[in-house]
C-alpha positions as CSV (number, residue, x, y, z in Angstrom):
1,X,52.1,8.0,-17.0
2,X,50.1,10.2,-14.3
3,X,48.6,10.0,-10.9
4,X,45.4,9.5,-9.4
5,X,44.9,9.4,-5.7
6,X,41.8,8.5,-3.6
7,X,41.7,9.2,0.3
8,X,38.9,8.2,2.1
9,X,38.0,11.1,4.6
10,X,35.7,11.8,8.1
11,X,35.1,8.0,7.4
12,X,31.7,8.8,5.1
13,X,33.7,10.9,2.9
14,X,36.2,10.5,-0.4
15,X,38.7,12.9,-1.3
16,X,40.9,12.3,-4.9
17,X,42.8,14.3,-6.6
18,X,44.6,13.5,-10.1
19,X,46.6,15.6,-12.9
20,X,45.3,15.9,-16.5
21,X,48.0,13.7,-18.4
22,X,46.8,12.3,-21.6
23,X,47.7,8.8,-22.6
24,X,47.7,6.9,-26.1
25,X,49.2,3.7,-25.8
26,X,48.8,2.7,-29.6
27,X,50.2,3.1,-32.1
28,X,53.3,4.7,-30.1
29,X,52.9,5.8,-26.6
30,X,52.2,9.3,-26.6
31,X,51.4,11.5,-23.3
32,X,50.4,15.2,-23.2
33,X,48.4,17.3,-20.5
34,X,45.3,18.9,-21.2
35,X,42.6,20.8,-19.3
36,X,39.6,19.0,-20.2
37,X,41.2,15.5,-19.3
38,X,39.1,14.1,-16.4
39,X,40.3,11.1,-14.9
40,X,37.8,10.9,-12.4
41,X,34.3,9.6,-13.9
42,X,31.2,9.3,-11.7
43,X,29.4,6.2,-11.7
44,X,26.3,7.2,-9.9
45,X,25.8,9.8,-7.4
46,X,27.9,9.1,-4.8
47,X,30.5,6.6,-6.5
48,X,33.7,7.4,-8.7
49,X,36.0,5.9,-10.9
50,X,39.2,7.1,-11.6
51,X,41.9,5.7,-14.0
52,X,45.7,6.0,-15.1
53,X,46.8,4.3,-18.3
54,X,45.2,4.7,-21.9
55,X,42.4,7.3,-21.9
56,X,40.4,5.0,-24.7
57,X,40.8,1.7,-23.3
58,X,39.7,3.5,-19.9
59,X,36.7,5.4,-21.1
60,X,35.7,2.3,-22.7
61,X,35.5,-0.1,-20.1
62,X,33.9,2.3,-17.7
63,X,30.8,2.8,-20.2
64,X,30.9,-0.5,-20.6
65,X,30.6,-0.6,-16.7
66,X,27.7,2.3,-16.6
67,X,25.4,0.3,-18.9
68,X,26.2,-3.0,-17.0
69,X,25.1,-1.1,-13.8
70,X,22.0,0.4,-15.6
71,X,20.8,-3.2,-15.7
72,X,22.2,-4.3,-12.1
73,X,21.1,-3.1,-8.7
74,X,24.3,-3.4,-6.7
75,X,23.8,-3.1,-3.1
76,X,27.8,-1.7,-2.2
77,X,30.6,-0.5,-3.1
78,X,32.6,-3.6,-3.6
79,X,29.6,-5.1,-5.8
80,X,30.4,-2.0,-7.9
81,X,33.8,-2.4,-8.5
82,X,33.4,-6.4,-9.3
83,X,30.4,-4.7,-11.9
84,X,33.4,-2.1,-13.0
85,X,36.0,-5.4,-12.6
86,X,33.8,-7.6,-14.8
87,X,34.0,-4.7,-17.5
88,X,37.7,-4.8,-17.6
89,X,37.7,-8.4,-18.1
90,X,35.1,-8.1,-20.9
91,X,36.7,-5.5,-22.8
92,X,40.2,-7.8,-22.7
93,X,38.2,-10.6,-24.2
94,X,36.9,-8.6,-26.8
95,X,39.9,-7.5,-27.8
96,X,41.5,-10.8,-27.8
97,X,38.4,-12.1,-30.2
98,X,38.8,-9.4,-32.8
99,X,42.4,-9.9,-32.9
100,X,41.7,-13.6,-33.0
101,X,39.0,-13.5,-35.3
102,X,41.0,-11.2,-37.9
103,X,44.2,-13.1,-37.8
104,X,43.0,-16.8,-36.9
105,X,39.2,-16.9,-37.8
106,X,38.9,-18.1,-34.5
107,X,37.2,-16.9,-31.1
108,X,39.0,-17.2,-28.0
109,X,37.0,-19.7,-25.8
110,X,37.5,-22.2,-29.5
111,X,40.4,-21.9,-29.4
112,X,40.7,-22.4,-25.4
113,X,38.3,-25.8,-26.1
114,X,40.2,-27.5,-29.4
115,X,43.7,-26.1,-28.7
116,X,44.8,-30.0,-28.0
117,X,43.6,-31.1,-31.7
118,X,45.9,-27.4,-32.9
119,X,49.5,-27.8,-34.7
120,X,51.5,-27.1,-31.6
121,X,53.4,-23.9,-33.8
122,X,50.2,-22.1,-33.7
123,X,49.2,-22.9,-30.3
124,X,51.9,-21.2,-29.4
125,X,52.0,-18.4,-31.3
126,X,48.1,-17.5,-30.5
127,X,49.1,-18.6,-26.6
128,X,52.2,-15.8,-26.9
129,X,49.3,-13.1,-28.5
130,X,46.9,-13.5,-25.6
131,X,49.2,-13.3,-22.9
132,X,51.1,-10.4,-24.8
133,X,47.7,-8.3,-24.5
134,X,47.4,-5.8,-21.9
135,X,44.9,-2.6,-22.2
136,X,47.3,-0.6,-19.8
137,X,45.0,0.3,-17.6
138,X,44.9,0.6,-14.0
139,X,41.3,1.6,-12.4
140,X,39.9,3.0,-8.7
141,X,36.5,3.0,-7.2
142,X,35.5,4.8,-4.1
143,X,32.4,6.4,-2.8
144,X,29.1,5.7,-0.6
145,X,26.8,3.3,-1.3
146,X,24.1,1.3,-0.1
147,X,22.8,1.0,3.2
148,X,26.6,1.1,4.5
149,X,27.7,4.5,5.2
150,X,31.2,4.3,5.3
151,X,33.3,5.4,2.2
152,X,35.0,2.4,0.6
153,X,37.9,2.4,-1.8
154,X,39.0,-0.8,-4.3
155,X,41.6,-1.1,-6.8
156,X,41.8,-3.7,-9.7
157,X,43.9,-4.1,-13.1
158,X,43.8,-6.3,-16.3
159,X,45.0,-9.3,-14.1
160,X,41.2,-9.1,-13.0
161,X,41.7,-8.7,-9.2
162,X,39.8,-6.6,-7.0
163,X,41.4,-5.1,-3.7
164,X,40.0,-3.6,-0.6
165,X,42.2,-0.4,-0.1
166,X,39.9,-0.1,3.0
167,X,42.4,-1.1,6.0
168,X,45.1,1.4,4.6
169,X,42.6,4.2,3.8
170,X,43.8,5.7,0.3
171,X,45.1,4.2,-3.2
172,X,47.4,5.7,-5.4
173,X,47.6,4.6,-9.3
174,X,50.0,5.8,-12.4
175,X,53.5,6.0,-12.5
176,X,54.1,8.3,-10.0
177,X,51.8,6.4,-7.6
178,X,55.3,5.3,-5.7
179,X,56.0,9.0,-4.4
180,X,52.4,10.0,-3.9
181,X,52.0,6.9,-1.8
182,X,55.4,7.7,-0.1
183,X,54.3,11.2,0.4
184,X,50.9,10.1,2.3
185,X,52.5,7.8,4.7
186,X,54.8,10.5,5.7
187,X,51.8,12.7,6.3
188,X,49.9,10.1,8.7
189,X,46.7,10.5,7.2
190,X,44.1,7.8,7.9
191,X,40.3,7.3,7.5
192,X,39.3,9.4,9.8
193,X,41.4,12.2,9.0
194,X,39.0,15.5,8.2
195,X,38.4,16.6,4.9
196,X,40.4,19.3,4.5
197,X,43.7,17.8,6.5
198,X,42.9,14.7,3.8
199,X,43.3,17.2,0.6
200,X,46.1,19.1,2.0
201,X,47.8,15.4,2.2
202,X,46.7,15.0,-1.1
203,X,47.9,18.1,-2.6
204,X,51.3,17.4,-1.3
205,X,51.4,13.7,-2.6
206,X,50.3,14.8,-6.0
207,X,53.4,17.4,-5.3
208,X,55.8,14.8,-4.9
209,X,54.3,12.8,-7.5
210,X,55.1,15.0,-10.1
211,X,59.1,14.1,-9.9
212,X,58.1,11.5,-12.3
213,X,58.7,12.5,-15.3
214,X,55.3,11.6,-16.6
215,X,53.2,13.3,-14.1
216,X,51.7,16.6,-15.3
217,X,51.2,19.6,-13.4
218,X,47.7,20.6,-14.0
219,X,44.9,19.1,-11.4
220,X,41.5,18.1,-11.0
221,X,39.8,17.7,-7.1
222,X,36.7,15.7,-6.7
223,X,35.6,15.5,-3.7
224,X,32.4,12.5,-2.7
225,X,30.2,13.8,-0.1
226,X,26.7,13.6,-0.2
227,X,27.5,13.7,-3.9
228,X,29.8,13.8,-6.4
229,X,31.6,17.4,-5.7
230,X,34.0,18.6,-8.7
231,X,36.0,21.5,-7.7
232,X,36.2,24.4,-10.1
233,X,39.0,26.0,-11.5
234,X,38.5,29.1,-9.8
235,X,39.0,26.3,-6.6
236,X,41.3,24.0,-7.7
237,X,43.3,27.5,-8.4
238,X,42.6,28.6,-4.8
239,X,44.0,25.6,-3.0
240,X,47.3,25.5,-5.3
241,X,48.1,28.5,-4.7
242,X,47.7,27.8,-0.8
243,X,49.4,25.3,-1.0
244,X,52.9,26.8,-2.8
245,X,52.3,29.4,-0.2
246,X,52.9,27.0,2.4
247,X,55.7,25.5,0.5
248,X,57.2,28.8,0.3
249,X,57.2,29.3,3.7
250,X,58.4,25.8,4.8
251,X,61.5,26.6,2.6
252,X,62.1,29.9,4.5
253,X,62.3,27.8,7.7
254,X,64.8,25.1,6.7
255,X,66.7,27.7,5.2
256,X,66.9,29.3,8.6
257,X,67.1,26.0,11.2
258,X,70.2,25.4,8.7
259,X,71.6,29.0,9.1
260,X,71.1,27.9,12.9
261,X,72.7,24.1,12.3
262,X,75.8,25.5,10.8
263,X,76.5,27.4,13.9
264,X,76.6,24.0,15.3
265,X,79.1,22.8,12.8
């Protein structure tokens, strides 16, 4: 219920944009914007993280991920997001094992090991628990890091894969990610597309994306150069209103060239 986008930019560079929809899966799935909502975390100085899905199960598993990386020394991009991936993955498990341990007074990998010596009843039950659990998350990282200096963007989900986003040059996550990613194929961006061409692409996909109902209309723009950039409201205020400005004048024009098409008719 939102939308996060991630564009990388000028090659070196990562432009993302996202709204400030709230999410609470549990106990009933409730979704409200709000200003202090940020959806885009830093990892380090010139990596992000953004997420759509459950704001607790989010925040959780990416500091999880930030202490992980405390005691790592990845060397990329990618070996961040397997650090970020490995997280996810944890944080499931856990969840499984308290559930588990509450209802079964059993752990996960014992029951994974003895399940053959089991009554078959509550092998199935615990098989239809496990399977059942999903955090509802869906997670992006992108940024600059290492001794590469290309921008890099990966994608991953509960199902614990990891994918290079790389060849097509942005990612879009939430549930309006279908109309935002619609929106930035119609407006040809690419990887080498300059910064500010990238976030008018961006602004116009988070546009579209809010025809989903669950897409708010407040924004956050964090931009990775040489750092982690966040735009300020006084910005992010700035380049809306340029942006309806354009809008408003691109309706002006159809209105006309169909004034002019009827003459045709």
């Amino acid at each position: 219920m939102t939308i996060c986008i991630a564009a990388i930019s000028e090659k070196k560079k990562v432009v993302s944009i996202t709204d400030k929809m709230l999410t609470l899966e549990e106990p009933v799935r409730t979704t409200y914007e709000i200003s202090d909502n940020n959806k885009v975390i830093p990892l380090n100085d010139t990596v992000v993280a953004l997420f759509a899905g459950d704001v607790i199960h989010a925040n959780e598993i990416l500091e999880l991920a930030k202490q992980n990386l405390v005691a790592l020394t990845p060397v990329s991009v990618r070996e961040i997001a397997e650090i970020v991936n490995q997280a996810f993955s944890q944080y499931w498990e856990n969840l499984i094992n308290n559930f588990l341990q509450r209802r079964f007074k059993i752990s996960h990998q014992q029951f994974m090991h003895n399940q053959g010596s089991f009554d078959g009843d509550l092998v199935k039950q615990i098989s239809q628990i496990i399977a059942g659990t999903k955090i509802g998350v869906e997670i992006v990282v992108a940024g600059v890091h290492g001794e590469d200096e290309n921008a890099h963007i990966f994608t991953m989900d509960h199902m614990g894969t990891v994918v290079s986003q790389d060849p097509i040059g942005y990612a879009c996550i939430g549930s309006g990610s279908r109309h935002a990613t619609l929106s930035l194929i119609e407006s040809e961006i690419s990887n080498q597309t300059v910064e500010e061409e990238t976030l008018f692409a961006l602004l116009k996909a988070k546009r579209r994306a809010e025809y989903d109902p669950g897409v708010g209309k407040l924004c956050d723009i964090v931009v990775v150069r040489d750092s982690v950039v966040k735009f300020t409201e006084a910005q992010v205020k700035q380049a809306t209103t340029d942006f309806d400005s354009f809008i408003s004048e691109q309706n002006k024009a159809q209105k006309k060239a169909v004034k002019e098409l009827k003459k045709l008719c």
